[in-house]
N, C-alpha and C positions, 0 to 999 in steps of 0.2 A: 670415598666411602662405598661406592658403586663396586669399583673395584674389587674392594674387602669381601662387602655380600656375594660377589660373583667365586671370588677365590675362597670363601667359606663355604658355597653350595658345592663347588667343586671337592672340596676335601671331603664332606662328609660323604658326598657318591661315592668318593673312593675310597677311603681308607676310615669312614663311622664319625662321631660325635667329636670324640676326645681331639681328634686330628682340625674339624675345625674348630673348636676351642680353642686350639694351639694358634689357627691362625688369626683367629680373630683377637686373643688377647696380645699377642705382638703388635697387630696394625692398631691396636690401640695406645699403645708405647713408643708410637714413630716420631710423636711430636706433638706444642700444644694445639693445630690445628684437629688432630689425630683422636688425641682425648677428648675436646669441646661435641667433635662429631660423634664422641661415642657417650658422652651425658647424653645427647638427644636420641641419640639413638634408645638409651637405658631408659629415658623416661616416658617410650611410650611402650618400647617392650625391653626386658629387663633380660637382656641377652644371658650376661655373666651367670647370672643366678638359675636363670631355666636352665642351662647347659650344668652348671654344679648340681643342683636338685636332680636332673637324669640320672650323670654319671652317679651321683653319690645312693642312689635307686639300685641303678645297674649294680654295684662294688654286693651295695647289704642285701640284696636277691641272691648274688654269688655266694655270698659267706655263710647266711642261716636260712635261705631255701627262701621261696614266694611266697608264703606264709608266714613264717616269721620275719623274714627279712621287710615286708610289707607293712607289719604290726611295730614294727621296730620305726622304720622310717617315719609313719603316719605319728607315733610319739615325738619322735625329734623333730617333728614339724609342728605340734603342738597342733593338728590338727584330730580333735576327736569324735567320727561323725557317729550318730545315732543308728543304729541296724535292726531295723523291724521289719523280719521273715519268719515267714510260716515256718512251726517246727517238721512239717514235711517238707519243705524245703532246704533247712538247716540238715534233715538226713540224706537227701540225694546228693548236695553239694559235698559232703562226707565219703558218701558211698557210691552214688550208683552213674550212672550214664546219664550226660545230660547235654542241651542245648542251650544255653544262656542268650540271652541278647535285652541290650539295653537301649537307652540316651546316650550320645555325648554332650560334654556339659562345659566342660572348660579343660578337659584332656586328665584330670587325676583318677576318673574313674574308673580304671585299670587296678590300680594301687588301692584303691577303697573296694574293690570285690577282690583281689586278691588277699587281703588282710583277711576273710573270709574263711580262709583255706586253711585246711590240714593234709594236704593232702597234695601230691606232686604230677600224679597225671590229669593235669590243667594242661589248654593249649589257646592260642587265642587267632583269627584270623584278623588279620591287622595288615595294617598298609605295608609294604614293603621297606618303607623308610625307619621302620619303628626297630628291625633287625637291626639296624646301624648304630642304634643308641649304644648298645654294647653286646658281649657274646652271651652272657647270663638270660638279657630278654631275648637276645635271638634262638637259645634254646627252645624257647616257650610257646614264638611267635610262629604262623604258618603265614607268610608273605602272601599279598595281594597286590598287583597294578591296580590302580586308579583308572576307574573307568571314566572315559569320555562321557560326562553330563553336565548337565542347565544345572546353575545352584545359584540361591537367590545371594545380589549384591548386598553385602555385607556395610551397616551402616556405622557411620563416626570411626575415627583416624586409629583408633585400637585393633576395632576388626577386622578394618581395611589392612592394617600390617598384620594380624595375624594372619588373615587367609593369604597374604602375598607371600608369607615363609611356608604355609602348609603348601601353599603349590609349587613351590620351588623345591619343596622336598619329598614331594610326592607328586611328580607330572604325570598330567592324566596321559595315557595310551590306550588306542584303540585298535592294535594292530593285529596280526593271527596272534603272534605269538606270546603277547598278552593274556588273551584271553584264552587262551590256552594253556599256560602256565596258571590261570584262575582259577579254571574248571580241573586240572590238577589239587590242588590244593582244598578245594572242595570237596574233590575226591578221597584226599587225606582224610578231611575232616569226619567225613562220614565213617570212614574205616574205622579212626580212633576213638570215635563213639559206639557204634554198632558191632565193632569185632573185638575193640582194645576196651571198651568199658570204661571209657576216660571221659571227661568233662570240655569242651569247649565254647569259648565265650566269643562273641561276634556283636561290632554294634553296625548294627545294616543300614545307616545312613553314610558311613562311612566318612562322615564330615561334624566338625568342632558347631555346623550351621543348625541351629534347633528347628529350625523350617526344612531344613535338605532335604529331599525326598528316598526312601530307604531303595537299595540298589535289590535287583529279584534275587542276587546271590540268594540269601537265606531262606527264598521261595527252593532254589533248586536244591540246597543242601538238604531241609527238610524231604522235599521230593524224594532225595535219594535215601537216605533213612524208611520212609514209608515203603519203598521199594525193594527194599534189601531185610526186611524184618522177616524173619522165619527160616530165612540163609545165612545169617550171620550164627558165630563162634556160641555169641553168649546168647545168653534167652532171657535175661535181665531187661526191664522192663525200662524205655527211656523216656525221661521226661523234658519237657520246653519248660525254662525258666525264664518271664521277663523281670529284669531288672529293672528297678529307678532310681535315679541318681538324682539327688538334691543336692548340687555343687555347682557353686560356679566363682568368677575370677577372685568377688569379694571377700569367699571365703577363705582364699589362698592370700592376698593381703592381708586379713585379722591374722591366718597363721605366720608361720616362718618360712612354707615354703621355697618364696621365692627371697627371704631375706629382706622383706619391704623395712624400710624405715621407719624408728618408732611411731613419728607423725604419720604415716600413712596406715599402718596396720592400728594405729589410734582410733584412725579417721573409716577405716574402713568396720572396726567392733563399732564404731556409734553408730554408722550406716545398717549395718543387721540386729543391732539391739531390741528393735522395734520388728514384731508379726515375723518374724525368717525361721522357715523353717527347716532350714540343713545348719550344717550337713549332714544328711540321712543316707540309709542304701536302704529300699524295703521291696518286699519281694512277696505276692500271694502264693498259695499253696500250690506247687508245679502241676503242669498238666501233662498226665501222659500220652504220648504221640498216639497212642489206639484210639483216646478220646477225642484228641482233636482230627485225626485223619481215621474213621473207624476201618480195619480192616473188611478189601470187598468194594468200598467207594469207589468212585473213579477216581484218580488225584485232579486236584485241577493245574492250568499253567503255573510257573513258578511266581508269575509277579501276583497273578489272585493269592498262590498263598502265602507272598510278599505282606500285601493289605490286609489280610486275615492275620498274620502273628502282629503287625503292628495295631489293631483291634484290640489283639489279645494286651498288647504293652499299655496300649492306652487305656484300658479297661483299668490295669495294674495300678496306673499314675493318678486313676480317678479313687482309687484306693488308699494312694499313699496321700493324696489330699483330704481326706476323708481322716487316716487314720493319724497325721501329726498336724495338727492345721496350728501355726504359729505358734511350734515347738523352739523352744531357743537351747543354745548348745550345753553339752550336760555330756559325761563319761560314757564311753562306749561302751556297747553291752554285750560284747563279744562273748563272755565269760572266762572264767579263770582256765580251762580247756584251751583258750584260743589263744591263750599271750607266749611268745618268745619263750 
């Protein structure tokens, strides 16, 4: 089985998702030693199913855009989360120039702010391995190395396998040119908000760990934004949007994401019947970058205003607690503007 995972991590460096798919569902057809290792394997992570749920992500992004195609899937998954944002928020994600950054929660959160959208100039700064799922989100995505950091150990045999496949699929580098293809890509970022007028989303922990501490990137990108306001193309006003994500693995077993079995996704609706309040996205009224950095200020280092937007998120998450406290699940309220 060692084997398998080693020649599974290799195909997908190379040649993306579908390829180790490919290899993984054959080593599982070799024999019945072959299949027995791949039940245990499936029943603490559910290989088959996360790899069909990507690709089948990846295929319906291609076919009706990030927006529908997001609205689309989140139905076939019979996942319907609750979305309570400010209607000035609801207009900049429409219109104008913006900053997003959230939580990660159990990795669907991507697909639940994209469901969001009308709109195509979205861009997301995301791990480099996330380009590999397929060529539709590598359109989307602006690739990041994985930075060399302390991240807290990960408790019970689930999360311990999850973070051993995110590291395998995202190994940390500390090298020049890492960080230098970062600070590129940063630099995209800033462009395509400040000159292109486009929207990008960043979640600055950069890890599935809800303790992980947020990486300064989105201190320096912010930075460069502040720095570039009055030189830039447009003169549209840009605003920081924190995100909050109410999702996590439960609520992908009650759905069909990953295909769970009726007894499990049974077992997992009697588990959030009771006080659960996602799946939700809610989001306070955006703040714009003049307010939070007033022109004239000094900026300060990237990682203080690292601490400073994660303030501003946690300020957000003490809102979304406030605003759905032991909401149980009910039809999205996307509106009829927002469906396929």
């Amino acid at each position: 089985m060692r084997a398998t995972v080693d020649d599974m991590i290799d195909a997908f460096h190379r040649d993306g998702l579908r390829a180790a798919t490919d290899v993984y569902l054959r080593a599982t057809r070799r024999g019945p030693l072959s299949r027995a290792g791949a039940r245990i394997v499936e029943s603490v992570l559910p290989v088959t199913e996360l790899c069909t749920a990507l690709l089948r992500y990846d295929a319906a992004i291609g076919t009706w855009g990030v927006g529908p195609g997001s609205r689309a899937m989140l139905e076939e998954w019979d996942l319907q989360p609750r979305c309570e944002l400010h209607p000035d928020t609801w207009r900049v994600l429409d219109h104008e120039p913006f900053l997003a950054f959230g939580n990660h929660a159990c990795g669907l959160e991507p697909a639940l702010f994209n469901a969001l959208l009308t709109r195509t100039d979205i861009h997301y700064l995301a791990g480099d391995f996330v380009a590999r799922v397929g060529p539709n989100l590598a359109r989307v995505v602006l690739p990041l190395a994985r930075p060399d950091s302390p991240a807290p150990t990960p408790a019970g045999l689930r999360a311990r396998a999850l973070d051993a496949v995110e590291r395998a699929l995202w190994p940390a580098r500390d090298d020049f040119a890492a960080r230098r293809a970062n600070a590129a890509q940063l630099a995209r970022a800033g462009r395509l908000i400040g000159s292109g007028g486009a929207g990008v989303h960043v979640f600055p922990s950069g890890s599935l760990h809800p303790g992980a501490p947020w990486q300064p990137g989105i201190g320096h990108l912010v930075r460069s934004l502040a720095r570039a306001r009055g030189t830039q193309s447009s003169t549209r006003p840009i605003h920081l949007i924190p995100m909050v994500y109410g999702v996590r693995d439960a609520h992908l077993l009650a759905a069909r994401v990953l295909g769970a079995h009726p007894g499990m996704r049974a077992a997992a609706r009697l588990r959030l019947a009771v006080r659960d309040p996602g799946p939700y996205v809610y989001a306070d009224a955006p703040v714009p970058l003049d307010v939070f950095l007033p022109p004239g200020d000094p900026l300060p280092p990237p990682a203080v205003l690292a601490e400073r937007l994660r303030e501003l998120w946690l300020r957000a998450r003490a809102g979304a607690d406030r605003a759905i406290p032991g909401w149980r699940s009910a039809g999205s309220v996307l509106g009829p503007r927002r469906l396929p």
